[in-house]
N, C-alpha and C positions, 0 to 999 in steps of 0.2 A: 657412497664413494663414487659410485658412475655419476649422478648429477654433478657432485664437484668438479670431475675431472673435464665435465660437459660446459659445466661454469668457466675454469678455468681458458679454457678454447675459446669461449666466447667471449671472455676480455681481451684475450691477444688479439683473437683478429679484429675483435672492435677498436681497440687502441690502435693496432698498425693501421685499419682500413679509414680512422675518424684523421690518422696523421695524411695518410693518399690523398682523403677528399679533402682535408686541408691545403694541398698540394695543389690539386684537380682545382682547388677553388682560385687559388689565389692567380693558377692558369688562365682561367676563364677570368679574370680582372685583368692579367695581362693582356689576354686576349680583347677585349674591349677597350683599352687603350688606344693599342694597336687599329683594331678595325672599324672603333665606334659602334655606335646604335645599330646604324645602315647595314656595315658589314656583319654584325653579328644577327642579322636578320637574313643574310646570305646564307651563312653559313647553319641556323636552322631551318634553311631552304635544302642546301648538298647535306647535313647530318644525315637526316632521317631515312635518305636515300644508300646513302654509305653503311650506313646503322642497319638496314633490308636485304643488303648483299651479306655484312657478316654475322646476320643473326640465321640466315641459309647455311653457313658454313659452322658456323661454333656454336648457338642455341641449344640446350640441352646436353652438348660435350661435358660439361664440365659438373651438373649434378649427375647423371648417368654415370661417368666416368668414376666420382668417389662413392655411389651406391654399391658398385662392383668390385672397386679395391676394399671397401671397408668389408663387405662378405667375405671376402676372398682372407682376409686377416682374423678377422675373425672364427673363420675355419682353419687356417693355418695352413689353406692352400697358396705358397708363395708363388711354384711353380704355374700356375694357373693366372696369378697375378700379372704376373713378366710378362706373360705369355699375350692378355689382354692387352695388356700395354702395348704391347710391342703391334700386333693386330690394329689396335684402333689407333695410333698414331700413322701408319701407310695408308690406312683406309681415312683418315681425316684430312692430309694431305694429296692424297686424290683427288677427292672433292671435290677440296679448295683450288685445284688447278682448273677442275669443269665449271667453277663460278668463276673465276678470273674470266675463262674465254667468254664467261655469257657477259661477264662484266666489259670487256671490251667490244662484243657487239652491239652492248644496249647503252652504252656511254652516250653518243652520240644523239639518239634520239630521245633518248631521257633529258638530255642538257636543253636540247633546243625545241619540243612540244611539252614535257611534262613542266619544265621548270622557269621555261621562256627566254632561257640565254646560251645559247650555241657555247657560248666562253666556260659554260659550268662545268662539263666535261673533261677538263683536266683536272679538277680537284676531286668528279668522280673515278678515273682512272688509279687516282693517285691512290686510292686505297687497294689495288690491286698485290702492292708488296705485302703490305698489312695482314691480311687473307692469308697468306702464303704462310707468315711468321703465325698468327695467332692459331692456325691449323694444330701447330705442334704444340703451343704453348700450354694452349686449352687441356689438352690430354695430361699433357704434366701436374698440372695445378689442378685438376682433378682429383689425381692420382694422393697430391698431399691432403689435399682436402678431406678426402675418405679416410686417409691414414692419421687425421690429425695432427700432421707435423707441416705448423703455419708458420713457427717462425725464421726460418729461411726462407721458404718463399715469401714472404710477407717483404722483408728486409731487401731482396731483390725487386718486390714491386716499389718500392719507396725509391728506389736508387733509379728504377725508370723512371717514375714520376719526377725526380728531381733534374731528371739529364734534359727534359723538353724544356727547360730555361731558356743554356747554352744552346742547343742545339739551334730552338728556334731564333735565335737571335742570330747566332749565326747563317744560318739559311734567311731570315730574310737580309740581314746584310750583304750578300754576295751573291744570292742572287734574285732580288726583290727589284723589279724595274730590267733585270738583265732579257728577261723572257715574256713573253706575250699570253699570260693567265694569270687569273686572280688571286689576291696572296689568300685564301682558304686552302688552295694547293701544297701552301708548305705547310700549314696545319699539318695535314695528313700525310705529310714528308716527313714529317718530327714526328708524330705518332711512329710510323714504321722503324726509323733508326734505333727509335727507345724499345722497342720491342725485337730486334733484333740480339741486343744484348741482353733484355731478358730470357730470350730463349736459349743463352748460351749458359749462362749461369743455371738456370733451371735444367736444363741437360748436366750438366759436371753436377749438380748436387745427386738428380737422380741416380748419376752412373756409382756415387760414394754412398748413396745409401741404400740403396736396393738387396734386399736378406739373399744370402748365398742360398739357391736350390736348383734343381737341374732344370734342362730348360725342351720344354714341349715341343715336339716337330712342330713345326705348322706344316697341316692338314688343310684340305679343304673342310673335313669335317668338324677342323680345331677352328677355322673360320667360323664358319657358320654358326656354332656354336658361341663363338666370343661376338660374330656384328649384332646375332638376332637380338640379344636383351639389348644392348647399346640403341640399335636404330630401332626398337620398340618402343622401348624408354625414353630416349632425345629425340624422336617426330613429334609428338605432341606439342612439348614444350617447344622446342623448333616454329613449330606453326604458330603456336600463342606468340609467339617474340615477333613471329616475321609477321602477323597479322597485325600487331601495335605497332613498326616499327613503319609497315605498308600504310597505316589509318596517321601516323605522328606525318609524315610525308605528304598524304593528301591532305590531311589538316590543315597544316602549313600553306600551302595553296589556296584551298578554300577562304583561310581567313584571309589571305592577302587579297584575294578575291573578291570576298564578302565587305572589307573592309574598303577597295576600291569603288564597290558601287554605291556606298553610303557618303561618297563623297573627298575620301584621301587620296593623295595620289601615290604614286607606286613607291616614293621614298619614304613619306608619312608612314605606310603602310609594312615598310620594312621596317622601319625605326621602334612603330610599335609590338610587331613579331619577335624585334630583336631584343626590346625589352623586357619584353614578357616570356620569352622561351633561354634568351639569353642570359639575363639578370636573374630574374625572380626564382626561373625555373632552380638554376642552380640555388640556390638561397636556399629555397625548399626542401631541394636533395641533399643536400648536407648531414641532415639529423637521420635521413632516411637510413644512410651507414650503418646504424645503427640495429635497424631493422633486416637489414639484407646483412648484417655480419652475424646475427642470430640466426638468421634461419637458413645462413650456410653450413652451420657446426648441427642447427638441430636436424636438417632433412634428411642426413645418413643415418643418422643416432637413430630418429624415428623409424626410418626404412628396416633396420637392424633387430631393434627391439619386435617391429612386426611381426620379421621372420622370423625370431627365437620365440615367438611365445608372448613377449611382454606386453601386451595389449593395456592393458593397467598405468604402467611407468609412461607406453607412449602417448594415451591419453592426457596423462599430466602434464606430461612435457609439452604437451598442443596448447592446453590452458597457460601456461604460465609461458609463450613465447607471444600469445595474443594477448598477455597483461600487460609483458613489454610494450610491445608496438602501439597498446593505446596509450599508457604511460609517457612515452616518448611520444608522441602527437599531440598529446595536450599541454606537455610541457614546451613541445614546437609551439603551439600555438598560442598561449601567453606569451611567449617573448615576443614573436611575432607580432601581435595585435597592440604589444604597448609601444614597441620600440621601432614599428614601421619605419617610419619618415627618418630617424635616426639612421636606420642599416641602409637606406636607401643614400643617403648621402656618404655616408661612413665609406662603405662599399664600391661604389659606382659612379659618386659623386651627380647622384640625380634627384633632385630635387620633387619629383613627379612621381616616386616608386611606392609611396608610402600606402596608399590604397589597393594599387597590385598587390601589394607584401603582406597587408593585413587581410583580404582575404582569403589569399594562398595558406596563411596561419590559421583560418577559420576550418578551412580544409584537412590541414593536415592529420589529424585524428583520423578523419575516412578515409582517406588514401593509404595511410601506414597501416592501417589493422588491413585493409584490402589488399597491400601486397603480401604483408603476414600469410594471411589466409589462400593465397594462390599457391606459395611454395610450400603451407602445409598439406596443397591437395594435393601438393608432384611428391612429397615424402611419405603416405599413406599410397600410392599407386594408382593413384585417380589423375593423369594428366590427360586425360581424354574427356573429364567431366572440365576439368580446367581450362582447356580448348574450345570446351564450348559454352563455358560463361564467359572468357574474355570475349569469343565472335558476337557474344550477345552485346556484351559492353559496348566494341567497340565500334559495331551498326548504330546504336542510339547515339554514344558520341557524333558520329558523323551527322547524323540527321540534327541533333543538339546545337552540333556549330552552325548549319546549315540558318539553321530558326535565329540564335541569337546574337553571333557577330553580325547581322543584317541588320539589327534593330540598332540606329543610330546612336539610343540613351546607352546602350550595352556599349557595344565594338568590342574593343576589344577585351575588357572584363564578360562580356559571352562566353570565352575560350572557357573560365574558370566555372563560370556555370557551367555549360555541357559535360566538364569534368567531373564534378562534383557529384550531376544528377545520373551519369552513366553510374558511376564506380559506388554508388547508392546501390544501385541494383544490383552491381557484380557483388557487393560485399554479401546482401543478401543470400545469392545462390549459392556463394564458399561457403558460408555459416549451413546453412541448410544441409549438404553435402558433409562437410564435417560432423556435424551433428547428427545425419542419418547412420554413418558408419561409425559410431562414434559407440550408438546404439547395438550395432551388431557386435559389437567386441566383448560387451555383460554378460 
């Protein structure tokens, strides 16, 4: 009865979340339209930068946040729930107000040393609304997550995904050429509006569903007691996020970098950034959905089963969420590998993708059981082992890029090797880690 109901959970959110990134995708083909090769080579120049600031602010909110409500329900402590709530929504709003002002002091010399254009700075400011909205939202969506109840908020995330159509069309119509910054700035202008009515819907559903019981002073002591497991539990992961997100950022550079003194120049060089972190990337992430909507529903369930006892059931569940994710990577990866130069054209209409795509599809197998296995160690209570097979990861990444986008025959296919041969390793040390405690539970 509990696996089915665990099944059921994870067809809904896989369904709504395969409909999002169907959305998210067709976004990103709009978006290359719009900005070409070039510009989408810009804008995985500001992502990863923007992606560093809010993975500071909401990294780990949102698994923390359902590990605590799903306790909390399953004790039938309501009042302790609300109570959480209510606690880590001020305090995550906080925050995200001390990262805005860092975000407005480091805008500037982030734009014109880290990324080499004074101009970039407005498209990193721009995500300063963003922060503000995704503070609150994080905690909600949490909140359902632990409780199992996806589909309204699911149904709300779709209807944001679809509002960045109009929006953006509108924002660049009225005011694209009106102002003096690059249009990656309304990107992340359309991002905030659509999240802004998320958060308003996701408030009105919280306030209609929330179980009637009386409500906890807040204490200092009642604080304390609700940040310490939250900011215990979400630093780790926090730091795993903001470490990729810091290494996705200098990567980015690096290969433009590495890529300029092999002989391109600065536009070649974005062109090919922008097709390989623009194009392909997403291509890849697509199926990944699938794998991050499993082991949304499993990393409470498991956390759960820990704490009661069921060491047995949470084992199983480990095994059969890493049968998924290889499953799903291999099944990436034949399509992938036959129908390369097809999606490449299909898609993108380039002509050049098909070797990018096939072996991004060669890939995909190691990269899906590797993310698998990272959010099995944060659902088991190991995200401090997690933390530090990513930092291992993502040093060799670096040094990886470093060696192979240099080597002229590579360029740009180097990115996919260093990829490949890091997340080799990290898989190994998850698997190992899982496996030793895996041992302690017989």
């Amino acid at each position: 009865m509990f696996f089915g109901k665990v099944k059921q959970n994870i067809m809904v959110l896989t369904i709504s979340n395969l409909i999002i990134g169907l959305i998210e995708f067709v976004f990103n083909m709009y978006l290359s339209r719009i900005l070409g090769a070039e510009g989408l080579g810009v804008l995985s120049l500001v992502s990863p930068i923007n992606a560093l600031f809010l993975s500071f602010m909401t990294e780990g909110l949102v698994v923390t946040t359902s590990k605590i409500s799903a306790r909390c329900q399953s004790s039938g402590n309501y009042s302790a729930m609300e109570s959480s709530i209510r606690i880590t929504t001020v305090f995550s709003f906080l925050w995200s107000l001390c990262l805005t002002g860092l975000v407005w002091l480091t805008a500037k010399p982030l734009a014109a040393w880290f990324l080499g254009d004074a101009n970039l700075v407005y498209p990193i400011l721009a995500t300063c609304p963003l922060m503000l909205l995704m503070s609150i939202s994080n905690i909600v969506k949490g909140h359902f997550l632990g409780l199992s109840k996806i589909k309204v908020p699911a149904a709300i995330n779709i209807s944001e995904k679809l509002l960045r159509f109009p929006i953006l069309y509108c924002l660049i119509r009225f005011l694209l050429g009106t102002a003096d910054f690059p249009p990656v700035t309304l990107v992340y202008l359309c991002y905030a509006i659509g999240e802004m009515q998320s958060v308003l819907f996701l408030l009105i559903y919280y306030k209609r569903t929330k179980p009637a019981a009386p409500r906890i002073p807040v204490t200092p002591g009642e604080i304390r007691r609700t940040l310490k497991p939250l900011i215990l539990g979400a630093a780790p992961i926090c730091m795993t996020q903001c470490l990729l997100e810091f290494v996705n950022a200098f990567s980015s550079v690096i290969v433009k970098s590495r890529l300029c003194a092999i002989g391109c120049t600065a536009a070649e060089a974005l062109s090919l950034l922008g097709k390989y972190k623009g194009m392909v990337f997403p291509l890849m992430n697509y199926p990944m959905i699938l794998v991050g909507s499993t082991c949304s529903i499993v990393v409470p369930r498991i956390a759960t089963m820990i704490a009661s006892g069921k060491s047995r059931c949470a084992s199983r569940l480990i095994k059969r969420a890493l049968l998924l994710a290889l499953s799903i990577g291999c099944l990436t990866g034949l399509v992938f590998w036959f129908f390369a130069d097809q999606m490449g054209v299909f898609f993108y209409k380039q002509e050049d993708l098909g070797p990018m795509i096939r072996l991004a599809g060669f890939c995909s197998p190691l990269l899906y059981v590797t993310a698998a296995t990272t959010s099995l160690l944060i659902s088991i209570g190991k995200e401090a082992q997690s933390f530090r097979n990513s930092l291992l990861q993502q040093l060799l990444l670096l040094i990886f890029l470093i060696l192979f986008t240099g080597i002229p025959a590579l360029n740009i296919y180097g990115y996919i090797a260093a990829i490949a041969l890091s997340n080799t390793v990290l898989l190994l040390q998850n698997l190992y880690a899982l496996r030793r405690e895996q041992e302690k539970w017989r």
